[in-house]
Backbone of each chain as nested JSON, in Angstrom:
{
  "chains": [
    {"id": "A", "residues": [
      {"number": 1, "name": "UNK", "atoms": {"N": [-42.17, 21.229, 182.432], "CA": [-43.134, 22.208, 181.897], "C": [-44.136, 21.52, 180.992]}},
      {"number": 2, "name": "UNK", "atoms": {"N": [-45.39, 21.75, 181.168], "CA": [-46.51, 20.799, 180.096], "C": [-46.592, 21.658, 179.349]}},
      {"number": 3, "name": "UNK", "atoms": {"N": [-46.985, 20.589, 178.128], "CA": [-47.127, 21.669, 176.877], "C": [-48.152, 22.688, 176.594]}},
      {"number": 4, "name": "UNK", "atoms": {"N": [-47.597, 23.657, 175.632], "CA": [-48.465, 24.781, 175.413], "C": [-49.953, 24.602, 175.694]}},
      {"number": 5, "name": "UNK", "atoms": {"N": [-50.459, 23.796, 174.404], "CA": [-51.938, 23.536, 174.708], "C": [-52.779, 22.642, 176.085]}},
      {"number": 6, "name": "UNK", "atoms": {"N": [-51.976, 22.122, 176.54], "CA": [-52.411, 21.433, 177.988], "C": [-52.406, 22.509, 178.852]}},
      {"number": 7, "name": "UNK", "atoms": {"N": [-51.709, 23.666, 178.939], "CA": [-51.721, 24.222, 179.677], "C": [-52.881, 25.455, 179.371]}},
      {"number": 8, "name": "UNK", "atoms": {"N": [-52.693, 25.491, 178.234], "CA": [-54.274, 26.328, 177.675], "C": [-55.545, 25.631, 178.323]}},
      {"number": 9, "name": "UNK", "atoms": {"N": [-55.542, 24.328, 177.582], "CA": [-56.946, 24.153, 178.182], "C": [-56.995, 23.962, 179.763]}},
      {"number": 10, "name": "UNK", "atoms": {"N": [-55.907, 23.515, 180.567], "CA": [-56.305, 23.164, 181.575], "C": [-56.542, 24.77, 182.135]}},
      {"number": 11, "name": "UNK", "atoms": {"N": [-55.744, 25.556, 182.018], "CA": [-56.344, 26.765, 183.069], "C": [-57.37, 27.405, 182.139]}},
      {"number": 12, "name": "UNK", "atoms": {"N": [-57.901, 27.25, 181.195], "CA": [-59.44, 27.399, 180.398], "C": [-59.992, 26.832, 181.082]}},
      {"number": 13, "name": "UNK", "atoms": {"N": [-59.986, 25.556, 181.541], "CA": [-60.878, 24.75, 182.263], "C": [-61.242, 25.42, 183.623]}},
      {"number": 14, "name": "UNK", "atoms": {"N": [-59.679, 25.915, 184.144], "CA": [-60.324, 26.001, 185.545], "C": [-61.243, 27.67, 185.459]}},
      {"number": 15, "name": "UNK", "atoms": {"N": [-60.461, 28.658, 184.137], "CA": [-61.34, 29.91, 184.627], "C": [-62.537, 29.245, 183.953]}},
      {"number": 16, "name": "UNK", "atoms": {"N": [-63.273, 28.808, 183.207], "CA": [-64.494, 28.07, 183.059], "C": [-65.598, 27.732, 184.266]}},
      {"number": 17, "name": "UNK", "atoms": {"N": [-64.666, 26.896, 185.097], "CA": [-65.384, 26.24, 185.997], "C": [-65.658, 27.62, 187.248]}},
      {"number": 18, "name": "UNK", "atoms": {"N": [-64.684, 28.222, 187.728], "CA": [-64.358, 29.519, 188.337], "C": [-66.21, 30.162, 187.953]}},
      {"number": 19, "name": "UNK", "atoms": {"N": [-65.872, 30.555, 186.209], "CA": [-67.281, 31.579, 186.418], "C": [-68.577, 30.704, 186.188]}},
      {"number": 20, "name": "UNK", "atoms": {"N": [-68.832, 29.803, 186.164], "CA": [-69.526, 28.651, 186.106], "C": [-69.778, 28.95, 187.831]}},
      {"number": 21, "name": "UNK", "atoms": {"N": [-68.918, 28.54, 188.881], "CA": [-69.587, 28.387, 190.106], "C": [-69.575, 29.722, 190.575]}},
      {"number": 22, "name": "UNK", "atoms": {"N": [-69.231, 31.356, 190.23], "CA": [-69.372, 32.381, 190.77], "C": [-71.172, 32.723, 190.355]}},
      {"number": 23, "name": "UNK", "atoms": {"N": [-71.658, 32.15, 188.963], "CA": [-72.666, 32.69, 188.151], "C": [-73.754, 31.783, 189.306]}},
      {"number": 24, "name": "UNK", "atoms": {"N": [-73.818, 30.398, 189.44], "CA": [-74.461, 29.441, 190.154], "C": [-74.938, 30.297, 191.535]}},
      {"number": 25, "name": "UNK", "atoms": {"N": [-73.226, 30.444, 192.265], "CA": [-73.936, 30.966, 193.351], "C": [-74.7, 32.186, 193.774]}},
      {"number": 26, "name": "UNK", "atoms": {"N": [-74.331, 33.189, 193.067], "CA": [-75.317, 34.252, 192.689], "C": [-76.651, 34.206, 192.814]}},
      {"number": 27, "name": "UNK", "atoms": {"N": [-76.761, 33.348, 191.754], "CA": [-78.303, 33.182, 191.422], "C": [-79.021, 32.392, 192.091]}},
      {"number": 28, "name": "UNK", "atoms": {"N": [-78.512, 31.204, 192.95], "CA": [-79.272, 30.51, 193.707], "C": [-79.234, 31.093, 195.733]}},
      {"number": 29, "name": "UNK", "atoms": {"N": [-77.61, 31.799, 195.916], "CA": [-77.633, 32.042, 197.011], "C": [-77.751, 33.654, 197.603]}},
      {"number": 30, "name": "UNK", "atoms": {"N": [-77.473, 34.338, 196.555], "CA": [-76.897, 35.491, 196.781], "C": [-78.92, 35.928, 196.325]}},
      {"number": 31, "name": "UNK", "atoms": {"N": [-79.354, 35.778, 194.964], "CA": [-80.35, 36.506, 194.632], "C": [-81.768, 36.429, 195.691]}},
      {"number": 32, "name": "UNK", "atoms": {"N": [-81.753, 35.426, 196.547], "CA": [-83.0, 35.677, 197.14], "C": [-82.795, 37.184, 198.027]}},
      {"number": 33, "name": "UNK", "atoms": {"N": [-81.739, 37.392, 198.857], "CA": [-81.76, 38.652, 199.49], "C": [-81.73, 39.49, 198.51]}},
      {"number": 34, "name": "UNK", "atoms": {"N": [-81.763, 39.788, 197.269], "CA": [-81.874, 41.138, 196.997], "C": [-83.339, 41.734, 196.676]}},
      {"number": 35, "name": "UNK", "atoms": {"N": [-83.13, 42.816, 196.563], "CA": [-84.917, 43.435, 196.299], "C": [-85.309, 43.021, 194.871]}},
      {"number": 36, "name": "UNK", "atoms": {"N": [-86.746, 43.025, 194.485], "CA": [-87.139, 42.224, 193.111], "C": [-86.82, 43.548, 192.504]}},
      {"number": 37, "name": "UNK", "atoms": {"N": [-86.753, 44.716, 193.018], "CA": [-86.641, 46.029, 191.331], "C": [-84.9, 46.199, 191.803]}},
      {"number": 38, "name": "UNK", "atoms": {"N": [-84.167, 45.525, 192.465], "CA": [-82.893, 45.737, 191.592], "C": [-82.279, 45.221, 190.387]}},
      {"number": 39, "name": "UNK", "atoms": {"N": [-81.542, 45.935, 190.152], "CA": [-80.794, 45.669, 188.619], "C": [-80.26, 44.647, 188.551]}},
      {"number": 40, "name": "UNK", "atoms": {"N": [-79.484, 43.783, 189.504], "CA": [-79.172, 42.406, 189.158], "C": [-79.581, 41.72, 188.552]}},
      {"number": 41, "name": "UNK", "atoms": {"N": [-81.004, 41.483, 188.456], "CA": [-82.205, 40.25, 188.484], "C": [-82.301, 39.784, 187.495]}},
      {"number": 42, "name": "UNK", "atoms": {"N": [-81.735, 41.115, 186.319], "CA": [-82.651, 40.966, 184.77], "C": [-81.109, 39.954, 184.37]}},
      {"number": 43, "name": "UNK", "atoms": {"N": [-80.041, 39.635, 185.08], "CA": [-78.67, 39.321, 184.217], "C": [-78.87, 37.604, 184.108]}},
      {"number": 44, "name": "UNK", "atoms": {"N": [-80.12, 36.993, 185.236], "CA": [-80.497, 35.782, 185.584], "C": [-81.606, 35.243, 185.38]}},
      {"number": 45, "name": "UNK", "atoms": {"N": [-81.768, 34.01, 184.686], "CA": [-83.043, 33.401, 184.2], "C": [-83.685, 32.98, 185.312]}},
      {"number": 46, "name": "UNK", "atoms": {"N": [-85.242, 33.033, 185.436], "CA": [-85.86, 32.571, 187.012], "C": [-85.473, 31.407, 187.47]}},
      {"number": 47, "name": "UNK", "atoms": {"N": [-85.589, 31.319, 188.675], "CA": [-85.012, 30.651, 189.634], "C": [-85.343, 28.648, 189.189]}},
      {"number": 48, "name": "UNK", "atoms": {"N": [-86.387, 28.55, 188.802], "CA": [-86.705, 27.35, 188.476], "C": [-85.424, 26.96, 187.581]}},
      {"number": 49, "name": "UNK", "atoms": {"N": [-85.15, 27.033, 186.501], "CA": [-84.113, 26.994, 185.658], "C": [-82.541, 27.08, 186.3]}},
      {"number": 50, "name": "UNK", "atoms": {"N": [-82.493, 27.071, 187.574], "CA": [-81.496, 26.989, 188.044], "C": [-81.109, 25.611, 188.939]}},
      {"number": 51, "name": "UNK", "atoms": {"N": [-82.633, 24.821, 188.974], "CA": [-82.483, 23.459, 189.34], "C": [-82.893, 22.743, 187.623]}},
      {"number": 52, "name": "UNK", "atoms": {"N": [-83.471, 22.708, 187.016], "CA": [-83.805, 22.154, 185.653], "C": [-82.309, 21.685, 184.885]}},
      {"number": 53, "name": "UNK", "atoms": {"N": [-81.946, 23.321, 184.824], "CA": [-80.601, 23.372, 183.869], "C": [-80.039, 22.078, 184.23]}},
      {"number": 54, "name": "UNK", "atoms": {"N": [-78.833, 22.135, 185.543], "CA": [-78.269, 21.317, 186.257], "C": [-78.486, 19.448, 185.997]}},
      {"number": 55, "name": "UNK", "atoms": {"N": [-80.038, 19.176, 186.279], "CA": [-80.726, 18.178, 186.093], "C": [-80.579, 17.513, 184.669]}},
      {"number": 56, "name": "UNK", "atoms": {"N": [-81.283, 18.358, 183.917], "CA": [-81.032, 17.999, 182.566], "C": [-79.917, 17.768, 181.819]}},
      {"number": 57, "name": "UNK", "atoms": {"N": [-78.363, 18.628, 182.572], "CA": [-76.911, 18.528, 181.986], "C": [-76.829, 17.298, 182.49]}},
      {"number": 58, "name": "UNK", "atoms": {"N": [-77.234, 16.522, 183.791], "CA": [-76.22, 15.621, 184.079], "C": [-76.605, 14.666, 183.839]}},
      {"number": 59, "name": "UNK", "atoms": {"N": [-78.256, 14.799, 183.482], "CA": [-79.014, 13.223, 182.354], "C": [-78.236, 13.323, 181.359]}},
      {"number": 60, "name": "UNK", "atoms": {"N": [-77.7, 14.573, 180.476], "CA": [-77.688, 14.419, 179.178], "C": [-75.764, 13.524, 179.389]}},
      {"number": 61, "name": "UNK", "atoms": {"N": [-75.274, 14.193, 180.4], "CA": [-73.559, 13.544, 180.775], "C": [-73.833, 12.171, 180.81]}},
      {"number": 62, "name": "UNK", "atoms": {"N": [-74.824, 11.631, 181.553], "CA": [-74.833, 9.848, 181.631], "C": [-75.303, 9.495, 180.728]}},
      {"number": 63, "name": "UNK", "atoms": {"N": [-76.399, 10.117, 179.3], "CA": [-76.849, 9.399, 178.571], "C": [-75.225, 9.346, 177.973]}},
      {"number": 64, "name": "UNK", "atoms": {"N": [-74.615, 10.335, 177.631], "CA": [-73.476, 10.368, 176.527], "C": [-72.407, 9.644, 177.343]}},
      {"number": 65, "name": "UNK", "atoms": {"N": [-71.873, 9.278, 178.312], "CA": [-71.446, 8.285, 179.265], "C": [-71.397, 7.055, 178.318]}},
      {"number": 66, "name": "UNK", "atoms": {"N": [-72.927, 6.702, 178.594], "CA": [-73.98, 4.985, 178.415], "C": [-73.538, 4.964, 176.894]}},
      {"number": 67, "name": "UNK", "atoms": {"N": [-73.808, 5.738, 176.03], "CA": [-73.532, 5.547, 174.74], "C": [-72.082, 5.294, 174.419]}},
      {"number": 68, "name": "UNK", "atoms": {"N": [-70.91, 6.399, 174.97], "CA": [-69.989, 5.775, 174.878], "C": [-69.2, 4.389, 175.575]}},
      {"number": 69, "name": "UNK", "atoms": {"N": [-69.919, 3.934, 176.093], "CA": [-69.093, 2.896, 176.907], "C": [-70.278, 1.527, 176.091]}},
      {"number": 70, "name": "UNK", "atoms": {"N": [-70.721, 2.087, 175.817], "CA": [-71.572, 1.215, 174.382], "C": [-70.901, 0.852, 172.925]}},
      {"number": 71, "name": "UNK", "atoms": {"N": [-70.34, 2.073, 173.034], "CA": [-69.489, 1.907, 171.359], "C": [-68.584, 1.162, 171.552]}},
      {"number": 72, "name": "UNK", "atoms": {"N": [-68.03, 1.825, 172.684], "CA": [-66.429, 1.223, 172.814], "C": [-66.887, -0.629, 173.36]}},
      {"number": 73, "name": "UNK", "atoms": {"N": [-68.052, -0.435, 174.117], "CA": [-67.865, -2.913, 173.844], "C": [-68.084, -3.326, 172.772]}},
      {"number": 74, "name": "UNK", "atoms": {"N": [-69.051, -2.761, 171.802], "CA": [-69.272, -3.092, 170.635], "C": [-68.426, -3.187, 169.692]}},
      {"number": 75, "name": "UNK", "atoms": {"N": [-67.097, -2.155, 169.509], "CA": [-66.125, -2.23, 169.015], "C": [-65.224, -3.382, 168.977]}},
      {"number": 76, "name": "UNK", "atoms": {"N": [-65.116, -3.375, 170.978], "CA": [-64.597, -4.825, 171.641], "C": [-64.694, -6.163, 170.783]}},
      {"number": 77, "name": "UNK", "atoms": {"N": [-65.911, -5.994, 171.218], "CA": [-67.135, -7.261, 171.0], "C": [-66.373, -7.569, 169.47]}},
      {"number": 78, "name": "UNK", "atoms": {"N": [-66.401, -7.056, 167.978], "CA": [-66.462, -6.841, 166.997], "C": [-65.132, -7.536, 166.48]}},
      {"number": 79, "name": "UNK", "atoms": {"N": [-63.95, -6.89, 167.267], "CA": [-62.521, -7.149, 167.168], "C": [-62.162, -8.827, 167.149]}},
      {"number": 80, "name": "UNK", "atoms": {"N": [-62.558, -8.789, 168.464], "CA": [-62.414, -10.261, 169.043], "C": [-63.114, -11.551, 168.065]}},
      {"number": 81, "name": "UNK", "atoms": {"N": [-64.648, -11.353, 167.614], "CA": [-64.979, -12.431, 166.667], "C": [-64.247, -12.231, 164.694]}},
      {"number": 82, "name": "UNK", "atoms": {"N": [-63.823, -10.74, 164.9], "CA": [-63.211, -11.376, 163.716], "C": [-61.332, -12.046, 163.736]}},
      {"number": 83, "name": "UNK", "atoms": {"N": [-60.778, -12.245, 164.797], "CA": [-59.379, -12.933, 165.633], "C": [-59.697, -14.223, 165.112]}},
      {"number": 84, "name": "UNK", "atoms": {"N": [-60.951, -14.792, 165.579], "CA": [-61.552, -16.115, 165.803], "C": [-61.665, -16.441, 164.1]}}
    ]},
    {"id": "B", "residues": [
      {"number": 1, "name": "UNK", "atoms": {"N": [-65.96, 1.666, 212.444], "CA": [-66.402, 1.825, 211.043], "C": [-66.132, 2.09, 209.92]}},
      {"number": 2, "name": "UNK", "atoms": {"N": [-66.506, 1.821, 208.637], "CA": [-65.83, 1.608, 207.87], "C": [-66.068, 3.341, 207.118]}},
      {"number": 3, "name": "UNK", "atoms": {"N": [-64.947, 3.844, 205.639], "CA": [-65.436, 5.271, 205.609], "C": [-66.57, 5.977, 204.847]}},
      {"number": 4, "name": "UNK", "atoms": {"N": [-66.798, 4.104, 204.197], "CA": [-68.214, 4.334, 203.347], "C": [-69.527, 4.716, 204.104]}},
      {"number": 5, "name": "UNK", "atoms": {"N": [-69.666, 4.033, 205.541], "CA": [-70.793, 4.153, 206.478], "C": [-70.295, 5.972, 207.121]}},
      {"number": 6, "name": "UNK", "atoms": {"N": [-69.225, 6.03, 207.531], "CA": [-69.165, 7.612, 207.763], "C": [-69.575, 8.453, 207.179]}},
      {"number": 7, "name": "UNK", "atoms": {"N": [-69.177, 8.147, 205.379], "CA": [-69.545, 8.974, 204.298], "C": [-71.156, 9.441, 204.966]}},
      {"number": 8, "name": "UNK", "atoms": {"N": [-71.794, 7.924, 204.876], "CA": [-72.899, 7.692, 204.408], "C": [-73.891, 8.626, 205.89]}},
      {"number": 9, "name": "UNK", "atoms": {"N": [-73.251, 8.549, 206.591], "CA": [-73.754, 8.917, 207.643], "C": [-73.99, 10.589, 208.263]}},
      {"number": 10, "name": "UNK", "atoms": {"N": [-72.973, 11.246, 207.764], "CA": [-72.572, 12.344, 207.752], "C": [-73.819, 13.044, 206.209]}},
      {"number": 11, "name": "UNK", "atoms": {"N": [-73.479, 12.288, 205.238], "CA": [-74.969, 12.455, 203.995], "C": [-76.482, 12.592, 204.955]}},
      {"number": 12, "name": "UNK", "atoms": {"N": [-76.467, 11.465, 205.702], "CA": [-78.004, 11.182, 206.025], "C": [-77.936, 12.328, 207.058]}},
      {"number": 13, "name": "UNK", "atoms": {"N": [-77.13, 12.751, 207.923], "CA": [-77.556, 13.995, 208.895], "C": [-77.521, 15.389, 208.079]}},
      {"number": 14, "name": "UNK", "atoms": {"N": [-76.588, 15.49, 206.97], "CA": [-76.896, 16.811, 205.927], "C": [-78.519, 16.871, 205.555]}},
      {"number": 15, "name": "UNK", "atoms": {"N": [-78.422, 15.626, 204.938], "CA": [-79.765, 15.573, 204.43], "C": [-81.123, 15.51, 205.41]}},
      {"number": 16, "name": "UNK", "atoms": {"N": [-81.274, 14.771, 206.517], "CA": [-82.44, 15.18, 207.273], "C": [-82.381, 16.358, 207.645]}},
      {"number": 17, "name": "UNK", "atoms": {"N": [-81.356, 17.366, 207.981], "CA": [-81.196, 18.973, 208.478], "C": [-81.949, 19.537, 207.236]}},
      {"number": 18, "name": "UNK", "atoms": {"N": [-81.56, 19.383, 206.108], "CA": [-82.251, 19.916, 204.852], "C": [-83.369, 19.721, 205.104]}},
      {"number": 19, "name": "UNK", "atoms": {"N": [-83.828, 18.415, 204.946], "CA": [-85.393, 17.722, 204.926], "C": [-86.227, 18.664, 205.847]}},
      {"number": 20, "name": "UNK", "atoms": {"N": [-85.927, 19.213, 207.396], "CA": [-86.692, 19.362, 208.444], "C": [-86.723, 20.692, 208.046]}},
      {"number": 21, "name": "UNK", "atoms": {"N": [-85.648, 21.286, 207.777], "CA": [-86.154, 22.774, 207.383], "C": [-87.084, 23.449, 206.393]}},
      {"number": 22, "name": "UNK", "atoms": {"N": [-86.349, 22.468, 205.137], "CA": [-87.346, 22.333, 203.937], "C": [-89.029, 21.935, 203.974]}},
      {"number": 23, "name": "UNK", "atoms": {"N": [-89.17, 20.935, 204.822], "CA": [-90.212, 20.532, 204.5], "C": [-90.92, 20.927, 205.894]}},
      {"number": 24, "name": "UNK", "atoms": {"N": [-90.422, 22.134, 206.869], "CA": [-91.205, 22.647, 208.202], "C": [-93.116, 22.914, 207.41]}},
      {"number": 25, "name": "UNK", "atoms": {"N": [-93.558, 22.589, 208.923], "CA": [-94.951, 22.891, 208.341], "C": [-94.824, 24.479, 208.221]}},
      {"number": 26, "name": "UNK", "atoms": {"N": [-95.79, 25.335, 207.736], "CA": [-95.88, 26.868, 207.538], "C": [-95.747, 27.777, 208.595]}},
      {"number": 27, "name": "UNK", "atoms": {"N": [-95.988, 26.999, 210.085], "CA": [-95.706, 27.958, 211.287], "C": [-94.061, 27.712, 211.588]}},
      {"number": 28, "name": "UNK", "atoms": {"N": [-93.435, 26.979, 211.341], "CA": [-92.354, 26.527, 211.591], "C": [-91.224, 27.266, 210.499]}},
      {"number": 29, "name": "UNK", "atoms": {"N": [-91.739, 27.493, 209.273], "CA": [-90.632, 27.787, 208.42], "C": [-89.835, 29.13, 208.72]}},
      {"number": 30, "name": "UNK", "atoms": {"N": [-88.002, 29.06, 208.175], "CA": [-87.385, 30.1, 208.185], "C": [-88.021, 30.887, 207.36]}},
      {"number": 31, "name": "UNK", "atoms": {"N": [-87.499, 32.316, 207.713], "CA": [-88.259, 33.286, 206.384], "C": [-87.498, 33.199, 205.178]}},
      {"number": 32, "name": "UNK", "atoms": {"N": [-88.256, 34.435, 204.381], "CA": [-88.504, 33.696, 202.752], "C": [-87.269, 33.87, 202.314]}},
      {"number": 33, "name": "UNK", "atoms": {"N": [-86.788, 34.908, 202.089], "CA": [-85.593, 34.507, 201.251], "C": [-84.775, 33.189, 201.859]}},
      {"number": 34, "name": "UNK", "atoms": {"N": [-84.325, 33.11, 203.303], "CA": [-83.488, 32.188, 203.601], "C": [-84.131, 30.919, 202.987]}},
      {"number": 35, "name": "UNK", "atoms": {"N": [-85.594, 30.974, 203.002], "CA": [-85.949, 29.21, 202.322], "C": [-85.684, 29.206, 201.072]}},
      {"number": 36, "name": "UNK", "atoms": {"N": [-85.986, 30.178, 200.609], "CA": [-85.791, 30.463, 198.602], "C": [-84.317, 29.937, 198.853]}},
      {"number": 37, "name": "UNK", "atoms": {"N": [-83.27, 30.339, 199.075], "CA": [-81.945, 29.88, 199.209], "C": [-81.793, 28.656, 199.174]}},
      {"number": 38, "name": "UNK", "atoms": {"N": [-82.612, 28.378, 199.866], "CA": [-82.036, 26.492, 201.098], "C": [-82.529, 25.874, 199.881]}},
      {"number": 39, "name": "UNK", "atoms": {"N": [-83.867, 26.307, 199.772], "CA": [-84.806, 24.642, 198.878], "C": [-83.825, 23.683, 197.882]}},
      {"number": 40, "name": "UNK", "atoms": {"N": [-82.793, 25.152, 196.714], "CA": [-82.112, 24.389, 195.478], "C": [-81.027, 23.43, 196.49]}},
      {"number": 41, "name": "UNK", "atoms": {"N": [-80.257, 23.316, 198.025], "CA": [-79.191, 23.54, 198.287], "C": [-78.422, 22.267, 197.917]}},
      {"number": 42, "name": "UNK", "atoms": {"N": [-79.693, 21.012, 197.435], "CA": [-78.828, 19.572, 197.748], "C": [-78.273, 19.947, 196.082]}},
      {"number": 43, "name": "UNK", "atoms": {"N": [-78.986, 20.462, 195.145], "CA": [-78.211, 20.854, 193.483], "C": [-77.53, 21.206, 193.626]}},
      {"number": 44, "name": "UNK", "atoms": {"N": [-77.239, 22.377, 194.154], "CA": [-76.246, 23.642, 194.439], "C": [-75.195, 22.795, 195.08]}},
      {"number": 45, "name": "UNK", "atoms": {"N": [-74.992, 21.806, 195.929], "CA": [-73.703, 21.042, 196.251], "C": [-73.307, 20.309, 195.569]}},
      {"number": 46, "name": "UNK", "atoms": {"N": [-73.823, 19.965, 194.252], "CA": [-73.772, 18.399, 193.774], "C": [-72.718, 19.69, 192.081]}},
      {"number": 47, "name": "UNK", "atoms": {"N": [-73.425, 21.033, 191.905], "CA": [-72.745, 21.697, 190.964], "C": [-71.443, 22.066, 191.022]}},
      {"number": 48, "name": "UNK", "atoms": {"N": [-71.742, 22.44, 192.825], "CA": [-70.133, 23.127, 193.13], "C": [-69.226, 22.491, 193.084]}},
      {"number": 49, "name": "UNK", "atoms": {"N": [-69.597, 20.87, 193.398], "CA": [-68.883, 19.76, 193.714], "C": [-68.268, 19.459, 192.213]}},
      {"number": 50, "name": "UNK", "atoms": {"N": [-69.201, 19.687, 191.684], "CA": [-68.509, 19.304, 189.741], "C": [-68.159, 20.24, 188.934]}},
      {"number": 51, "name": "UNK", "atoms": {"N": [-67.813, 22.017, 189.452], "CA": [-66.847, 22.665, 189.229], "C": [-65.735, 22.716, 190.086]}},
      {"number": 52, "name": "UNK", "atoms": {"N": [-65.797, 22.251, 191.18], "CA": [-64.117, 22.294, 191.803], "C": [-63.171, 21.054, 191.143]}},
      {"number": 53, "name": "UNK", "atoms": {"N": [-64.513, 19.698, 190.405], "CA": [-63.364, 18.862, 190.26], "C": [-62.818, 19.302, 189.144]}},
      {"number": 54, "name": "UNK", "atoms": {"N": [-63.973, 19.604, 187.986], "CA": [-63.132, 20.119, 186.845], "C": [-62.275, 21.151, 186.95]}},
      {"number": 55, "name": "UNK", "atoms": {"N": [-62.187, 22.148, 187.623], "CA": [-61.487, 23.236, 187.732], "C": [-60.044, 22.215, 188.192]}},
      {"number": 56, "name": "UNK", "atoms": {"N": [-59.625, 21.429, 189.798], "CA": [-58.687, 20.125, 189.948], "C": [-58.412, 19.755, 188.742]}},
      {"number": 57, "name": "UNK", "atoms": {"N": [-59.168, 18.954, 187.401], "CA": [-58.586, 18.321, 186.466], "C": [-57.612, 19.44, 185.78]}},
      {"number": 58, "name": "UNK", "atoms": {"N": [-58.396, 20.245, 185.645], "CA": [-57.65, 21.957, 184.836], "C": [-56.901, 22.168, 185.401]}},
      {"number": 59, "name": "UNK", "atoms": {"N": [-56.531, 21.871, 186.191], "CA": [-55.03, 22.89, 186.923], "C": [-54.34, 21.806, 187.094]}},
      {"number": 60, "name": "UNK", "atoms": {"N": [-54.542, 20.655, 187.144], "CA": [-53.427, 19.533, 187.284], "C": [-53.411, 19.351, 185.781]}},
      {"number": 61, "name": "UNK", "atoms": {"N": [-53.971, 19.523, 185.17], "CA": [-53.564, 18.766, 183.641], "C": [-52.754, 20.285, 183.204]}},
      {"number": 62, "name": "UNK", "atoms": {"N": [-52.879, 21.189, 183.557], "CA": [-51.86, 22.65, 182.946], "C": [-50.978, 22.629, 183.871]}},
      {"number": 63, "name": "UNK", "atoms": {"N": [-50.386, 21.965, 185.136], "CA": [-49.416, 22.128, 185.657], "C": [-48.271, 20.699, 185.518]}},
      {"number": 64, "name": "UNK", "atoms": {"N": [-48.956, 20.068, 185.275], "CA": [-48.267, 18.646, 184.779], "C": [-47.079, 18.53, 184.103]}},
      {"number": 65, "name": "UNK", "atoms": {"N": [-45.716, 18.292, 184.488], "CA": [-44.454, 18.674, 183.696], "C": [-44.564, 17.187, 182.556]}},
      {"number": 66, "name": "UNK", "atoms": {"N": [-44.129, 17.524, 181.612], "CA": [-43.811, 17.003, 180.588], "C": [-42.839, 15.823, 180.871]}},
      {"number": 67, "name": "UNK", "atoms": {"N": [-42.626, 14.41, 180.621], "CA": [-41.422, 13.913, 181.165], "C": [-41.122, 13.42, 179.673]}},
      {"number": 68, "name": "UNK", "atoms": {"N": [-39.977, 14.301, 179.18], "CA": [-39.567, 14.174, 177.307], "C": [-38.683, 12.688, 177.602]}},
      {"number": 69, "name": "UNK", "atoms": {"N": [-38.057, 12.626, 178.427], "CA": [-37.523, 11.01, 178.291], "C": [-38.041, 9.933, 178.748]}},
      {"number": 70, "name": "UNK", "atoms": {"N": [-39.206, 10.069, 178.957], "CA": [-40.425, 8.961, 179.122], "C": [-41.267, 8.764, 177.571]}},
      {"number": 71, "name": "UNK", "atoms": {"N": [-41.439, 9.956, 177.065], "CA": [-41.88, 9.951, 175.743], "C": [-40.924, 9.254, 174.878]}},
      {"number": 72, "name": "UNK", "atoms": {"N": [-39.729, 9.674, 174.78], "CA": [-38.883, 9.213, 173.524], "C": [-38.775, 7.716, 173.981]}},
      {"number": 73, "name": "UNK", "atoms": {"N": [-38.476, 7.273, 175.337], "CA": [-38.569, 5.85, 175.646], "C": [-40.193, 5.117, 174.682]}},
      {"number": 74, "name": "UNK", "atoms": {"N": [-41.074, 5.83, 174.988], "CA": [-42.198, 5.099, 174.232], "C": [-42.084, 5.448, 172.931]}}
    ]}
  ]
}
């Protein structure tokens, strides 16, 4: 049995991801067929922002990636000349 | 062949099917909503693709049994 909180976040994670890809497909697959005066429309930011968003999260994932795998050689780097 | 060139190959026929529809001249195109749909579709795979894994990490990291005599060994 995993522990309490592993098991919190991991099925947090998955209903997360769950309404994360129900909200996505909506708005990119589902909203072109509907009519522009139904009520759906107003629950979704225009359509542009549905390629932007995406774009911009996964620059901002590799910048914070690059930075951490930056700290952590520098750290490396740091350890090792004071051994010497 | 190897499964990187399959990968790769199976990508390049997704992607020219996209390309030809997407980029039909104006007598050629599907109608509108179906293109409104298509245009985001190569994002829209690359999102879904990075909520099923996290959702995978989430359910394997909450179903993961505990091994208490592997711990006390460390």
């Amino acid at each position: 049995q995993a522990t309490a909180t592993d098991q919190l976040v991991g099925f947090g994670l998955v209903a997360f991801s769950l309404v994360l890809f129900v909200y996505y497909t909506v708005w990119i697959i589902v909203l072109p067929f509907m009519d522009s005066d139904h009520g759906i429309h107003q629950f979704f930011l225009p359509r542009e922002y549905a390629v932007i968003i995406p774009v911009a999260a996964g620059l901002l994932l590799l910048l914070f990636i690059g930075v951490f795998i930056m700290s952590v050689m520098w750290k490396s780097r740091k350890h090792t000349k004071k051994s010497d | 062949m190897t499964k990187l060139a399959q990968w790769l190959c199976g990508l390049a026929l997704l992607g020219s099917a996209w390309a030809a529809l997407a980029l039909a001249p104006p007598g050629l195109q599907p109608p509108a909503p179906l293109r409104q749909a298509l245009l985001p579709l190569p994002v829209y795979l690359l999102v879904a693709f990075g909520c099923y894994s996290l959702a995978t990490v989430g359910y394997r990291l909450a179903t993961f049994n505990d091994c208490e005599e592997a711990a006390a060994e460390l």
